[in-house]
N, C-alpha and C positions, 0 to 999 in steps of 0.2 A: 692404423689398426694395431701393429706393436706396441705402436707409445699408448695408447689405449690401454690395451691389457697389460704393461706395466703398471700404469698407474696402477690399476685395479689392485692386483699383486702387490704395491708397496700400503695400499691402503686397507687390506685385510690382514697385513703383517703389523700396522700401525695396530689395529683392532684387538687382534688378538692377542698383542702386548700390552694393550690398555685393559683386556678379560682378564692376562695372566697378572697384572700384577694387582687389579683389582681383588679377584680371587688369595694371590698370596698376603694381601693386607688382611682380607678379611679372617685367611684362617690366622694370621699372627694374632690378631686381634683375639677372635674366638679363642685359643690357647692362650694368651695371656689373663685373660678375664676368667674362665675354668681355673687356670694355678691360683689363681687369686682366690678365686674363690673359696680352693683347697682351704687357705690361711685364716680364710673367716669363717670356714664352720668350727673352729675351733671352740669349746667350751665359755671361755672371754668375750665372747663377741654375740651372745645371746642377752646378754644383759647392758650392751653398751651400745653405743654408735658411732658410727663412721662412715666418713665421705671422702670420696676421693674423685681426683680430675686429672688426668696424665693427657697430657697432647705432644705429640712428634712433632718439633718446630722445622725438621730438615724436611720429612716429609710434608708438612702443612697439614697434620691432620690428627682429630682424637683418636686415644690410643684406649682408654678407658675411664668412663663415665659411673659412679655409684653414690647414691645422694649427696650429688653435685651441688644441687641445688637449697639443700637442707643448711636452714639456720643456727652452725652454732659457735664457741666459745674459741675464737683462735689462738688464745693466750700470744707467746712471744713474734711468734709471724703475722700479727701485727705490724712487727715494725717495719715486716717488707711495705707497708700502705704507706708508714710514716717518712723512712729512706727514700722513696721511690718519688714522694710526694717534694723532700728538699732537694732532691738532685734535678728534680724539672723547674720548683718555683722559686730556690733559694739560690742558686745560680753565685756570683761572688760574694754570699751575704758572709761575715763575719762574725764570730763568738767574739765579743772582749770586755776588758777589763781595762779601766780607766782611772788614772789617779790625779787629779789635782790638787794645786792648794793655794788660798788665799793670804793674804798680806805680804811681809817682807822676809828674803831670810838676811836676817845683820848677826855680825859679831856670831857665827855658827849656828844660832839660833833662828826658827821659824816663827816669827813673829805671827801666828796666824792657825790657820786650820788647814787639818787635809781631809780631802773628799775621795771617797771610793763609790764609782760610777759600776753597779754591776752590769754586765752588758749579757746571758745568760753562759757562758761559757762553764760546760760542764766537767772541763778538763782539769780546771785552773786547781794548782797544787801549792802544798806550802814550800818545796823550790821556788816556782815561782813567785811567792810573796815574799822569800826568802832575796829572791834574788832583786825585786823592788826596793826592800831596805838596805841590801847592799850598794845601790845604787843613789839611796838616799846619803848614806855615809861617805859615799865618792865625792860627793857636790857640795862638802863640807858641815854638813846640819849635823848637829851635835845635841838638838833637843829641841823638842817642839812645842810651843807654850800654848797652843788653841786645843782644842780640840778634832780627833776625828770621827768621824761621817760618812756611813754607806747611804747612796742614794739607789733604792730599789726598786723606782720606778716604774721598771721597763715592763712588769708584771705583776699581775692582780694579787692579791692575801692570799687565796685559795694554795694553800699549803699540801696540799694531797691531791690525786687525780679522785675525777669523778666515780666512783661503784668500786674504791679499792677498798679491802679488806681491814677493817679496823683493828683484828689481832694479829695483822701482818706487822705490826708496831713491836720491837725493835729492829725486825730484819731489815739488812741492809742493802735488800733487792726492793723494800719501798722507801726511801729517801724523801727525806722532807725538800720541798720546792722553794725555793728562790731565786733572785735575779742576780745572786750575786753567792757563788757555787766555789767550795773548798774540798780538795779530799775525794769527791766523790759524796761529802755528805754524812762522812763515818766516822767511827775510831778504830781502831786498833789495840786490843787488852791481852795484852801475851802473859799468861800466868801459870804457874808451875809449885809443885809441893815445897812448903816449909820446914821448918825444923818438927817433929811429934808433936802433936799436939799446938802445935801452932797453925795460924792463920795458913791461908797460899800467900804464896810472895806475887804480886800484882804489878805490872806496870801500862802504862797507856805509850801508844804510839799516834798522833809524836805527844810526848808530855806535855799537857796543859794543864794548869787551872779552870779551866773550862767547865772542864768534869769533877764531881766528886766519888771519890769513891769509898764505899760505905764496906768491907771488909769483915764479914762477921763468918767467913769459911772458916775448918780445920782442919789438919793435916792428921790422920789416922793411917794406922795400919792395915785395921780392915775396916772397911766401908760400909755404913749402913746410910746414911742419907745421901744421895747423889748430887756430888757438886754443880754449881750454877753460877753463870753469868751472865745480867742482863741488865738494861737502863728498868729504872723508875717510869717507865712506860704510860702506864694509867691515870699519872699525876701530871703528866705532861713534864716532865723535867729531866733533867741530867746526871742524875744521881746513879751510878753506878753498885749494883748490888752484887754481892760474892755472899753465897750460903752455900752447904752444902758441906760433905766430907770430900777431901782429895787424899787419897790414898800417895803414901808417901812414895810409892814406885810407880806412880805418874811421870809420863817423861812431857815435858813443858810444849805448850800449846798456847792457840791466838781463835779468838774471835771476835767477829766485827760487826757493830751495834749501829745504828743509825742516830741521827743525832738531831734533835731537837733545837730548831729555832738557826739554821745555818748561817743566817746574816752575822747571829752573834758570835755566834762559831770563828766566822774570817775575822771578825775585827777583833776578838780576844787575841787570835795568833798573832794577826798582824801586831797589837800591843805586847805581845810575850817576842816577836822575832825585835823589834825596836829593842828591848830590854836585853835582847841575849848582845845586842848589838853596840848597848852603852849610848842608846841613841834614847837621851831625856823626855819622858813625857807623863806630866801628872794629869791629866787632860781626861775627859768622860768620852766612849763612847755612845754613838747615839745614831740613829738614822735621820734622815735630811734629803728634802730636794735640792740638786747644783744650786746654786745660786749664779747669776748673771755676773760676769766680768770677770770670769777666773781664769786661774792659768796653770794650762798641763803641764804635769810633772812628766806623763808616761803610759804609754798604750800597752797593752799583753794582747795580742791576739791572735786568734786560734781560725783555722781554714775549716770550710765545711769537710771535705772529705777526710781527712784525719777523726772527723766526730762519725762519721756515716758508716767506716770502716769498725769503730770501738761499738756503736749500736748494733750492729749485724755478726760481726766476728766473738763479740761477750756477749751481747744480748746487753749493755748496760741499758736500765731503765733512765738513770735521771739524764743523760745524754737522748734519749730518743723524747722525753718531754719536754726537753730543750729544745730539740728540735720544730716538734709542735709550735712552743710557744714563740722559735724563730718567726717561722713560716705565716706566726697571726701579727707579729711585730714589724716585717716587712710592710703587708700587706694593708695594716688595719691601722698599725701607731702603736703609741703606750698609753694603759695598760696593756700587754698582749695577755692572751689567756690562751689553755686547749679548748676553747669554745670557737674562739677567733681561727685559732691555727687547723682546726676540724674543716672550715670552709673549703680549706686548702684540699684535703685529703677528698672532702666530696669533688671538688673539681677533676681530683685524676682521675675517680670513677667517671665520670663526666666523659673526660677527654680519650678512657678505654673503650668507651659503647655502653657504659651502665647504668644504672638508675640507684644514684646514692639512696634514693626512699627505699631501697626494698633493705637496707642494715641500718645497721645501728651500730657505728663507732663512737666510744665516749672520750678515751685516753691516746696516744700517743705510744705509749711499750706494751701494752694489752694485758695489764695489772688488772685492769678491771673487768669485775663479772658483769657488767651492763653491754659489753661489746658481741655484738652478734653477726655474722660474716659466713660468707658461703666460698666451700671450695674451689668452685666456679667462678668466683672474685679474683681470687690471687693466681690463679692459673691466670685466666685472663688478662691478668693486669702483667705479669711476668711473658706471656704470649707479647700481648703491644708492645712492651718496651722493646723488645728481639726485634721486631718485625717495622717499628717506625724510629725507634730514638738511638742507634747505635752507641753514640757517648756515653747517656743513662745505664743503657744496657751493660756497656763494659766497665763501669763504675761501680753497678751493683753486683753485675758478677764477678768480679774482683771483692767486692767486699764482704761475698760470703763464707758462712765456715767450711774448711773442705774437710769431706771426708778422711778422717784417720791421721789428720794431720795437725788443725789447728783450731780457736775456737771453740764452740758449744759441742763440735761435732770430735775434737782432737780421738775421743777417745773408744768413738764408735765405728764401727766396717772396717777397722783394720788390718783383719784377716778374712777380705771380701774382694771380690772385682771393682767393689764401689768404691776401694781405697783410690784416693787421688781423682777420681772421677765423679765426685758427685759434692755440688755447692752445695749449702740449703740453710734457710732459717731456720729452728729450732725453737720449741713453746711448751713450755710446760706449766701446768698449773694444779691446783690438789683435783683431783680425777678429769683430770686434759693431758694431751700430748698430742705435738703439732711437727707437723717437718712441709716445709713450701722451698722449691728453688727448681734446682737445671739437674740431670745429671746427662753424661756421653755414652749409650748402651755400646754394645759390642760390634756395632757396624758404625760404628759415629757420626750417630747421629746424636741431634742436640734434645732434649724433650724436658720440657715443663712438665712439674707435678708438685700438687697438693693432697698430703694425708692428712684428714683431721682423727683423732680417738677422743672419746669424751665421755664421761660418767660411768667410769670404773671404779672401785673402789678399791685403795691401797696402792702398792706401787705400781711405778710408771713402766716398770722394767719390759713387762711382757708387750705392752702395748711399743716402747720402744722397737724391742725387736721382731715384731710385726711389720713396722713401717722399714725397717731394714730389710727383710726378708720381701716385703711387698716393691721396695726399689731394686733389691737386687733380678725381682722376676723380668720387672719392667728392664734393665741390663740386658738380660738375654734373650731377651725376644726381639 
């Protein structure tokens, strides 16, 4: 009969701590969704929208739900679909760059041709091309009498992602596509006042002939036309244009143009780095399939997560449509395409509980205004990977920006609780701003959340400091 009414006694003590803390979740809940709400009666938020999806991963449970389910424009957090999607299918895949070359080298000369295999590596710089020709010059070649050869195979023409912005052309956050990737894709034009009445004094980084630059700025005291630098854009070409007045107590500055046709791009440097090198070649550039019976020169290659890390912590685009176009090139062959590589990204919905029908992704870094995605996706998909993939999981949380410290985020919650405590991807686009990752509240606990803003007009600023102020609530509660 005692052991009876203990049990009794331990099992109305079990109950009433499963009431109490039911009860304390709900009022946490209830207060957090009221302050929130505070933030959105705000004046801003009558003319735009917003959806948000918070889940408590240490508790296992939603923290706050507000059209979660509404369709719209994720801009950069995107790329958590795309990272997420090569850390599960691309597994040991490699970025590289490949050099071979045919015939003989006699008497210091290459009797023959060289081949550049792009392989999509989005990192590859002109060190490294630099340090290829150094390498050429070790092994005695002193001039190359063939010709060279990018073979671009490994991915389709389609030169831009699908629903990007056509006057996004020269920015260098839309990079023209290739299989065979220099730079980032860009220039570098650092220019500064000249003498009165003269031009700016102009330079390119790193100096090529590649570019022309067309020079018709002047150096004034006082300013009446505003000085300008951009590519020939509209013409499709490489022409670099300088108009404008630069006031002569301008202090000297750089901006970075994207660049037009990148295949030709590597193979002019790689001809300008032979030349700085004394390494002979009157020879045409030209594109080319491998040919059969060749022999390597030299491999460059680049690890997945060093790229996974640069897509998430900068936000770069042309590294996360590399990635895409990895993920269709494993899977699918060459050509790879973001059509092919998208199979992929439906699958992770697939593999989280989702029904890729109900979005619409077109791209890879989330450039384009065709991408339609619910806050309820990325929550989700950041939810599964916690909860079934531990590796993924700490690969991507590691490779996001943190709070106040590095990255897209370095410069935001600084002076917040949020500093050091809160991961996340970061998306902006002209009236979009996006934040998706983890952050650790004040009892540490772990919680997923997805803010989307969308269809404001003018700057991002306020709608920023919304999603800051809306994670730091999420913090204290």
């Amino acid at each position: 009969m005692k052991r009876i009414n203990l049990l009794n006694k331990i099992a109305f003590v079990l109950i009433l701590l499963v009431q109490l803390t039911s009860t304390s979740y709900s009022q946490v809940k209830s207060k957090l969704e009221g302050e929130i709400n505070k933030v959105l009666s705000h004046e801003f938020f009558k003319s735009c929208q917003i959806a948000i999806d918070v889940y408590d991963l240490t508790s296992n449970k939603p923290l706050i739900r507000k059209n979660e389910k509404l369709l719209l424009r994720p801009a950069s957090t995107l790329k958590l679909l795309t990272t997420t999607s090569s850390l599960f299918f691309l597994n040991d895949f490699k970025f590289s760059t490949n050099f071979y070359y045919t015939g003989e080298i006699k008497d210091s000369l290459l009797l023959g041709d060289f081949f550049i295999v792009g392989g999509l590596d989005p990192r590859f710089s002109l060190k490294d091309l630099d340090s290829v020709v150094t390498k050429i010059k070790k092994t005695g070649i002193k001039g190359i009498r063939g010709n060279i050869y990018a073979d671009i195979s490994a991915i389709d023409s389609l030169f831009w992602g699908s629903g990007w912005m056509w006057d996004d052309d020269p920015n260098p956050t839309s990079p023209y596509l290739s299989a065979l990737n220099i730079n980032n894709n860009v220039i570098k034009i650092n220019y500064e006042p000249g003498f009165l009445d003269k031009p700016a004094l102009i330079n390119t980084i790193p100096q090529t002939n590649f570019v022309e630059v067309i020079n018709n700025s002047i150096t004034k005291t006082n300013v009446a036309n505003p000085f300008s630098i951009t590519r020939d854009w509209m013409n499709r070409n490489n022409k670099i244009l300088a108009t404008g007045e630069i006031s002569v107590s301008q202090k000297s500055d750089s901006v970075l143009l994207n660049i037009f046709n990148p295949t030709e791009y590597f193979l002019t440097l790689f001809k300008e780095s032979l030349e700085r090198n004394r390494i002979f070649f009157k020879g045409e550039l030209k594109t080319s399939f491998l040919p059969s019976g060749i022999r390597e020169f030299l491999v460059i290659e680049r690890d997945l997560d060093s790229i996974i890390v640069n897509v998430n912590k900068n936000s770069d685009n042309l590294a996360a449509e590399m990635l895409l176009c990895g993920l269709g090139l494993k899977y699918f062959g060459k050509p790879t395409s973001a059509e092919k590589g998208l199979r992929l990204i439906d699958s992770l919905i697939v593999v989280t509980g989702m029904d890729p029908k109900l979005f619409k992704v077109a791209d890879g870094s989330g450039l384009s205004f065709y991408n339609l995605i619910s806050a309820e996706l990325l929550t989700n998909i950041l939810k599964y990977i916690y909860q079934n993939n531990s590796e993924v999981f700490s690969k991507l949380f590691n490779s996001l920006p943190i709070a106040g410290i590095d990255g897209t985020l370095k410069n935001r919650m600084k002076n917040s609780p949020l500093f050091n405590n809160l991961r996340a991807k970061t998306g902006s686009l002209s009236g979009i701003s996006t934040l998706s990752g983890y952050l650790i509240n004040k009892s540490k606990h772990l919680v997923a959340f997805t803010i989307f803003i969308q269809n404001f007009k003018g700057s991002a600023k306020f709608a920023r400091d919304a999603q800051d102020k809306i994670c730091e609530l999420i913090y204290n509660n």
